[in-house]
Structures are given as C-alpha cells and as structure tokens.
N, C-alpha and C positions, 0 to 999 in steps of 0.2 A: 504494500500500500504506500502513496507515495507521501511526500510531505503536502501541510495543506496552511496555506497562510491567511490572514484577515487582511484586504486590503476595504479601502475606502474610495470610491469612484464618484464623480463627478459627472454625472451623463444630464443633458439637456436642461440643468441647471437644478436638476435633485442629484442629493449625497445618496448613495446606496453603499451599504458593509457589506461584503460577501465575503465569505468563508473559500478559499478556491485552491487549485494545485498549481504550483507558478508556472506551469508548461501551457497551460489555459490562451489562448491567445485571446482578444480583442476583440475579434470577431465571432466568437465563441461565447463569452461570456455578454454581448449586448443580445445576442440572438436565442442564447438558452437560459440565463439566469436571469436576464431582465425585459424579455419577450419582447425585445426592438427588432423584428422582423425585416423591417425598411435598411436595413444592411443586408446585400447578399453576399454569398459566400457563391464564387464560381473558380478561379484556378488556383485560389490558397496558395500562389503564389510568387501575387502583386503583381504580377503582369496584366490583370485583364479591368481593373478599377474597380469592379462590381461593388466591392466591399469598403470604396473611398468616404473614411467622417472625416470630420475637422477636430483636429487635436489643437488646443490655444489659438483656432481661427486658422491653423495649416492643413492642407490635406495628407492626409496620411493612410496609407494602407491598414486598416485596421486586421487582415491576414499576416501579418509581420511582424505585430507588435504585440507584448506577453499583457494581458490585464491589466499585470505587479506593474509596466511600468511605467503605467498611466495613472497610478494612483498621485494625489494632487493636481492634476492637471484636467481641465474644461475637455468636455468630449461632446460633439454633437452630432446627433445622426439626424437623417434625414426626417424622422418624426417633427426634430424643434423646427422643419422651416414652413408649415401649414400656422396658420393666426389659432388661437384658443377654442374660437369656433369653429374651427375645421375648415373656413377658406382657405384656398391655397393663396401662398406669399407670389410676390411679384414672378419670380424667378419659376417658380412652376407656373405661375397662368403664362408666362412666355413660350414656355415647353410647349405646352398647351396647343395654344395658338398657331404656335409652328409648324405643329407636326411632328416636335422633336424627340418623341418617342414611336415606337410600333409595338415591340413584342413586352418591352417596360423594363424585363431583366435589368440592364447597363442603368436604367436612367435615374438609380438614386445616387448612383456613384457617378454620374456625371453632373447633377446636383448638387452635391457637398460639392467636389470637384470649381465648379463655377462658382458657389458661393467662397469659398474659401478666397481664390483667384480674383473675381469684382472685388471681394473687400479691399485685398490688396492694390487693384491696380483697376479702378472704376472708369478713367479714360481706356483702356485696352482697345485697341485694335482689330478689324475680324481677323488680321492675320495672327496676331498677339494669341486670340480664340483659338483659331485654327493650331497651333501647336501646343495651346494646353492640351483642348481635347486628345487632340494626339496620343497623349497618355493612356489614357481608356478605351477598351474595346467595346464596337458596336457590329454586330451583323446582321443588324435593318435598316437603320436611320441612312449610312453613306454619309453621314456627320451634318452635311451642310444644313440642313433643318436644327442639329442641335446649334451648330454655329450661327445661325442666322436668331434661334431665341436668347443665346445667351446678349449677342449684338446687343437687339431690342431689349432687353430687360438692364444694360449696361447704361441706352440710350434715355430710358425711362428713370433709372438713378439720377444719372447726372441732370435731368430735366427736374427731378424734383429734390432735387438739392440745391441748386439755381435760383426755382423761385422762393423755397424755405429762407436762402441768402437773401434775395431781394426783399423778400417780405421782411426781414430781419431788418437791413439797410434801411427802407420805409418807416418802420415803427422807430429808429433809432435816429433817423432825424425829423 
C-alpha cells in the first residue's frame, strides 16, 4: 500500500483537503475526487491539450503535474468560466458563435488555453492565436473557427475595457 499525504487545493476558488497518494496527478484528482469532469483526460501525455487549466492564470497541463504540487497554488478549470447562473462567459459565447467546436472533446482545453493567453496578452494577434492554438489538438474544428472566436472575444475585451476607460475618464472630469 503506498504512502498517502493531506494536501490542501485551491480549485475554482474553494479550498478542498484530500487525503491522496503523491503519484495522483492533476488531472486525476479534479476528475475523480472533486467531480470536475470539464477537464478531459485524452493522451496523459501533454501532447494533445484536452486536459489544459490554469495554474496562477498559466496554462498548464494538468496530465503532468502530481496534485502535491499544486497545493497552495489557484487552479481553474473550465467549470469557473460559465457566470453563477450558468451563462456562459464571453469566451465560450465566442466559441459558440463561431463554430468553434464540433465533437466538444478538445474544447475545454482550448478554453482555459485562450483564457489563460487573453489574460496575458488581450491585444494578440490572429496570428499570435494561431500559434497558441497550435499547442492543442483538434480533429474537427481545422482551428480556424477556434481562431477566429478566440479573435472576436479578444476584440470584444478590449472594446469593453475602452469604454469602462472612457466612462472612467468622463466621470473623473
């Protein structure tokens, strides 16, 4: 029987303690001890994205990395990016819209994926897109529908953080 440690995780802004064996990876324990399903598990590994959260706002393969050694550290899967009431956020009505899914496998790790990437870098470019995606595999889409929603949803940030500025500016003089 192997050894079993208590870590403390940080997933989608609740603490959970689990009791685990440190060989456990990531994607393991959001999928079977905490019933986040919206990660998938397809090549276990890190080649194919399926299974891409955001670790501190990075993306990160969660097939690669042990539970243990994401204790302390912000974890989100694709659950936290729909609003409270179940609307979906910007980023997935883009998807949407686009087309940027067919079979759905790929598209939560293409999700965290882009969210992680907009946060960073909200001007990006479709070509700038075009080589994140890159990263993750799809064998429906042909990408350009994801690339063309992540676009739009990049173009719709920076539209409404513009007039949040201006409206700011306005009230401040």
């Amino acid at each position: 029987m192997s050894e079993k440690q208590l870590i403390e995780l940080i997933v989608n802004g609740e603490t959970h303690e689990l009791i685990i064996e440190p060989r456990r990876t990531l994607v393991d324990v959001l999928r079977h001890d905490l019933e986040l399903t919206g990660t998938h598990v397809g090549c276990e590994h890190g080649i194919c994205g399926a299974c891409t959260v955001l670790l501190d706002g990075a993306p990160v393969r969660a097939c690669l990395i042990f539970a243990a050694q994401v204790e302390g550290h912000d974890v989100r899967t694709v659950e936290s990016l729909a609003h409270a009431d179940g609307t979906l956020n910007d980023l997935q009505q883009a998807f949407s819209a686009h087309h940027g899914l067919q079979c759905g496998f790929c598209t939560p790790g293409f999700l965290m994926l882009a969210e992680g990437f907009l946060a960073e870098r909200p001007e990006a470019t479709k070509e700038e897109i075009r080589e994140v995606v890159a990263s993750n595999l799809c064998r429906c889409t042909g990408y350009q529908t994801i690339v063309e929603a992540i676009d739009d949803c990049a173009a719709r940030r920076r539209a409404d953080l513009q007039a949040r500025l201006d409206a700011h500016a306005a009230q401040s003089a």
